[in-house]
ROTIMI-691408 format. One record per residue (C-alpha): residue number from 1; x, y, z; residue in one letter. Coordinates in steps of 0.25 Angstrom, whole numbers, always signed. Example, Ala and Ser with C-alpha at 12.3 -4.5 7.8 and 13.67 -1.06 7.14 Angstrom:
<rs>
R  num     xx     yy     zz  residuo
R    1    +49    -18    +31        A
R    2    +55     -4    +29        S
</rs>
This chain:
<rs>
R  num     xx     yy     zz  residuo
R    1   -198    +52    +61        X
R    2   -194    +62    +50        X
R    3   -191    +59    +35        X
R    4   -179    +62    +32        X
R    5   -183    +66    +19        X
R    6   -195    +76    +19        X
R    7   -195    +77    +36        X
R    8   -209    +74    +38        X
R    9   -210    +66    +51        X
R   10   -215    +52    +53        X
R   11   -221    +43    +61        X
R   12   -209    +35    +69        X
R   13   -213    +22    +63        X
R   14   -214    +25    +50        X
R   15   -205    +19    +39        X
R   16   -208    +29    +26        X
R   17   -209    +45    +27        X
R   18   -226    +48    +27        X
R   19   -220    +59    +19        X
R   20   -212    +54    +10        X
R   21   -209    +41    +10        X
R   22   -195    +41    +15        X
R   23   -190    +27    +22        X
R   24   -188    +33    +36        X
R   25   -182    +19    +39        X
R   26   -169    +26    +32        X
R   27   -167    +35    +41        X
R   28   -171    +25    +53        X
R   29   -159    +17    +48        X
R   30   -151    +31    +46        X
R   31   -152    +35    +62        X
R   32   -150    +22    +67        X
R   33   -137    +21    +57        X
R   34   -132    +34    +63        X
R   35   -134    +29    +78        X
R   36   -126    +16    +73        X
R   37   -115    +25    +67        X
R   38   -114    +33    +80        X
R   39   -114    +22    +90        X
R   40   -101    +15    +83        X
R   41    -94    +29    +82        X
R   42    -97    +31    +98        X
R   43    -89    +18    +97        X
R   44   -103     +8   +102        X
R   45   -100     -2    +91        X
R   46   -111    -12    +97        X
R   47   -121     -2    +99        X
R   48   -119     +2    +84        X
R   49   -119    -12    +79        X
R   50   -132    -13    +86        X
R   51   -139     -1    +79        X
R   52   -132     -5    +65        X
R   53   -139    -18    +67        X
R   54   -151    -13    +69        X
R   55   -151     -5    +58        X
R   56   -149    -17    +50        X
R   57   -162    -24    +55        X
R   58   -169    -17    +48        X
R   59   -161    -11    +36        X
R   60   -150    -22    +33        X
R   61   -139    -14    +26        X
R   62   -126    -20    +20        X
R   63   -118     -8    +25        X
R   64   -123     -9    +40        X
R   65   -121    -23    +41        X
R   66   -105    -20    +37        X
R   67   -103    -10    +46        X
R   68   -109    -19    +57        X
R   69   -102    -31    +52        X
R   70    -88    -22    +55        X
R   71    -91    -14    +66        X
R   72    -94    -30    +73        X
R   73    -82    -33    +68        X
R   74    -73    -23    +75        X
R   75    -82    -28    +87        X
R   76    -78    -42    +85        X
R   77    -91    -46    +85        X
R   78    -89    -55    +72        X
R   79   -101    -65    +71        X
R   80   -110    -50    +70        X
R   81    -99    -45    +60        X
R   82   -101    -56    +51        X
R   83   -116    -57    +53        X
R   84   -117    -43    +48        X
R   85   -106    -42    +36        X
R   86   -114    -55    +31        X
R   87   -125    -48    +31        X
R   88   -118    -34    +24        X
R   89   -114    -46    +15        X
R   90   -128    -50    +11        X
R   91   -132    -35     +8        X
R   92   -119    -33     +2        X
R   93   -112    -44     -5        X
R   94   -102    -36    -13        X
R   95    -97    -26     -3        X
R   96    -81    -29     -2        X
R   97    -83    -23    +12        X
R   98    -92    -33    +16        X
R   99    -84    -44    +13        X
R  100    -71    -38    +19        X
R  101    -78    -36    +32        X
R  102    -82    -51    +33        X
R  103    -68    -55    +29        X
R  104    -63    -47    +42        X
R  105    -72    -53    +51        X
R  106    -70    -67    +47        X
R  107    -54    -65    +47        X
R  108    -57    -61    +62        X
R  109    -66    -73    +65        X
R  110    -53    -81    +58        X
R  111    -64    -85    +48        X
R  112    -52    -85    +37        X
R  113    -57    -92    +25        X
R  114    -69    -81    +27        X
R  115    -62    -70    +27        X
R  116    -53    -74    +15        X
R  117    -67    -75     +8        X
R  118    -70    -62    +12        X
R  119    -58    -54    +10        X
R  120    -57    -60     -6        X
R  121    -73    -56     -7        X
R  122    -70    -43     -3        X
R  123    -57    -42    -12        X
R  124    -66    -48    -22        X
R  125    -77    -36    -22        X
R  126    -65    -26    -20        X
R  127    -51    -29    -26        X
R  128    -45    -15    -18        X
R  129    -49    -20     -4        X
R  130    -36    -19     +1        X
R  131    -41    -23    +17        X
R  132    -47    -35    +11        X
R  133    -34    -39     +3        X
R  134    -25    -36    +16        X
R  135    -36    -45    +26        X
R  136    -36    -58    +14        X
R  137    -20    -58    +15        X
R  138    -23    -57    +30        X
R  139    -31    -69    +29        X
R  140    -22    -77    +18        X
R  141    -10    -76    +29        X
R  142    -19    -80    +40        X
R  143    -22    -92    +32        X
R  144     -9    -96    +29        X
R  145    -11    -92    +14        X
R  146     +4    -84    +12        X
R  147     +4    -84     -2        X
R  148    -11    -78     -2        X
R  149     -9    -68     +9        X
R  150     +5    -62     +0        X
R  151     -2    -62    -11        X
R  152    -14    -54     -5        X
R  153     -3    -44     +0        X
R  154     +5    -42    -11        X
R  155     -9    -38    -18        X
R  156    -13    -28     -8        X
R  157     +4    -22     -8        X
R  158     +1    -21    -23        X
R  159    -13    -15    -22        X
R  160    -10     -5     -8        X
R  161     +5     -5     -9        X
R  162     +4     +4     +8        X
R  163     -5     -8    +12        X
R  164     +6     -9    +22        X
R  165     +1    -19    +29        X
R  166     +0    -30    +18        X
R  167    +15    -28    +15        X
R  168    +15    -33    +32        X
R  169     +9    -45    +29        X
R  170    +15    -48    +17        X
R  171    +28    -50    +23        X
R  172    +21    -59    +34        X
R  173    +16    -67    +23        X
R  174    +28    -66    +16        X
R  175    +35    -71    +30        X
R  176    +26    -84    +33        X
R  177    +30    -88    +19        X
R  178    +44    -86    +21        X
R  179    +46    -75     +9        X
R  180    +58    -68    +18        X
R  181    +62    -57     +6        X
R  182    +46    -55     +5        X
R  183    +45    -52    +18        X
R  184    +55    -42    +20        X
R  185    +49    -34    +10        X
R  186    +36    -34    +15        X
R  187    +41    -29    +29        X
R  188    +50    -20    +22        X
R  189    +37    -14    +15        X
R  190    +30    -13    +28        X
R  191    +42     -5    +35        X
R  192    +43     +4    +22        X
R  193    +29    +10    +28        X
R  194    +30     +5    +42        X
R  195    +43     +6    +47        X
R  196    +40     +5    +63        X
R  197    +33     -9    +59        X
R  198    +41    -15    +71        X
R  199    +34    -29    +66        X
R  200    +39    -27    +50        X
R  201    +53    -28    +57        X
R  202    +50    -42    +62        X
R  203    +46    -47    +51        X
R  204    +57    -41    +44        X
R  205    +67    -46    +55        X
R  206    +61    -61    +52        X
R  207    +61    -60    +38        X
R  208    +77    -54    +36        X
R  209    +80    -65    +49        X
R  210    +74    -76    +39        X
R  211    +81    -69    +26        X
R  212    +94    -70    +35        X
R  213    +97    -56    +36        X
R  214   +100    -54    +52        X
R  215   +103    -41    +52        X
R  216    +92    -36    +43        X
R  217    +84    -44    +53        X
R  218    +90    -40    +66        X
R  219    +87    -25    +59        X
R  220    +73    -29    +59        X
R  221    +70    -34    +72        X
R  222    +78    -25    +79        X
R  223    +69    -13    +72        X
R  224    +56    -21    +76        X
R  225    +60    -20    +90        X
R  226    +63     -6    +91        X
R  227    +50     -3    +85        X
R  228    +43    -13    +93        X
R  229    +52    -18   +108        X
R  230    +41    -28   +112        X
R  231    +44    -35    +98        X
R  232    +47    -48   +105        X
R  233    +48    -54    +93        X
R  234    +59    -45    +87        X
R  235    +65    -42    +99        X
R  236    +69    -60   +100        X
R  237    +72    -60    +86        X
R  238    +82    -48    +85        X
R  239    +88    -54    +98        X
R  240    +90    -68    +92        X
R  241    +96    -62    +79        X
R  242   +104    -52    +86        X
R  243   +110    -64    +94        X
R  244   +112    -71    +81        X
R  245   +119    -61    +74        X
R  246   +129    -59    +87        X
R  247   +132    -74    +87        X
R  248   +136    -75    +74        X
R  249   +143    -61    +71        X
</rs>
């Protein structure tokens, strides 16, 4: 094996350069790092887990275990995701990413509680983690918490005012709690930047149809299914409102 650093060649077995000195272990780690890296670009995730895993048999790194951790997420291979963020967690107890990732993977096992815990750590070690703040309001709906998840969402409009999405589910929120005049809003701010979002219509069509304005909601449901005609929903609701308003014209 030749060191990297003066290029005298070695003994296959040996751990430090006869030379030098050097830890040839490094660039042991280093090649086998590269055959991981190439492996998941070729797109052979479980080989690459594999070769990542064996790298950290003998150098345990908080870094690796995180990329590990995620890449057996997108696998849906959760137990093995959690096992290695745990153990990224171990080597590196203050990293927001961390946290984050363990959050995802417990939101996906329906661990809730969990993933609550993890999402507020990661906010805690990083106040601008915007994904973080948009999975917590996630959660809070999940949970039945409305106040919380508006709340959550009003934060991140304030802090990353195109966070388009969050202004989505703030009008759902704002919906289950029955805040109609909130709720147009929100679905007026997603069509602002959206304004094919055949599913901003429903929601708008519900919310006027609540509010009692038929034709503002007529309008609505009617938009939704000409942007989207396997809308079932929109196609039964403009039918019935349609129906209504030439019963009572």
């Amino acid at each position: 094996m030749e060191c990297p650093r003066c290029k005298i060649e070695n003994p296959q077995e040996n751990k430090f350069c006869n030379e030098c000195g050097y830890d040839l272990r490094i660039s042991v780690v280093q090649s086998m790092l590269a055959k991981a890296w190439e492996m998941e670009l070729k797109g052979l995730y479980l080989e690459a887990g594999a070769e990542f895993e064996k790298i950290l048999e003998s150098t345990p790194r908080g870094d690796i275990h995180l990329h590990v951790g995620n890449l057996y997420y997108r696998l849906a291979k959760l137990k093995e995701a959690i096992f290695h963020l745990e153990r990224a967690l171990d080597l590196c107890p203050n990293k927001a990413d961390v946290h984050y990732s363990l959050g995802l993977v417990y939101y996906k096992e329906a661990r809730i509680d969990k993933a609550v815990e993890e999402f507020k750590e990661t906010l805690e070690l990083n106040p601008n983690f915007h994904a973080a703040l948009y999975m917590l309001g996630i959660v809070y709906y999940h949970q039945g918490k409305l106040d919380e998840a508006c709340e959550v969402y009003k934060k991140l409009i304030e802090a990353h005012p195109k966070y388009i999405i969050a202004y989505y589910y703030l009008g759902v929120a704002c919906a289950a709690k029955g805040l109609t005049n909130e709720t147009i809003e929100a679905f007026k701010k997603v069509l602002e930047t959206s304004p094919d979002d055949a599913m901003a219509y429903y929601h708008l069509g519900i919310a006027y149809e609540k509010k009692g304005d038929l034709d503002a909601s007529i309008a609505a449901f009617r938009r939704a299914v000409e942007l989207d005609p396997e809308d079932i929903r929109s196609k039964e609701n403009l039918k019935t409102l349609e129906g209504m308003r030439e019963k009572f014209s």
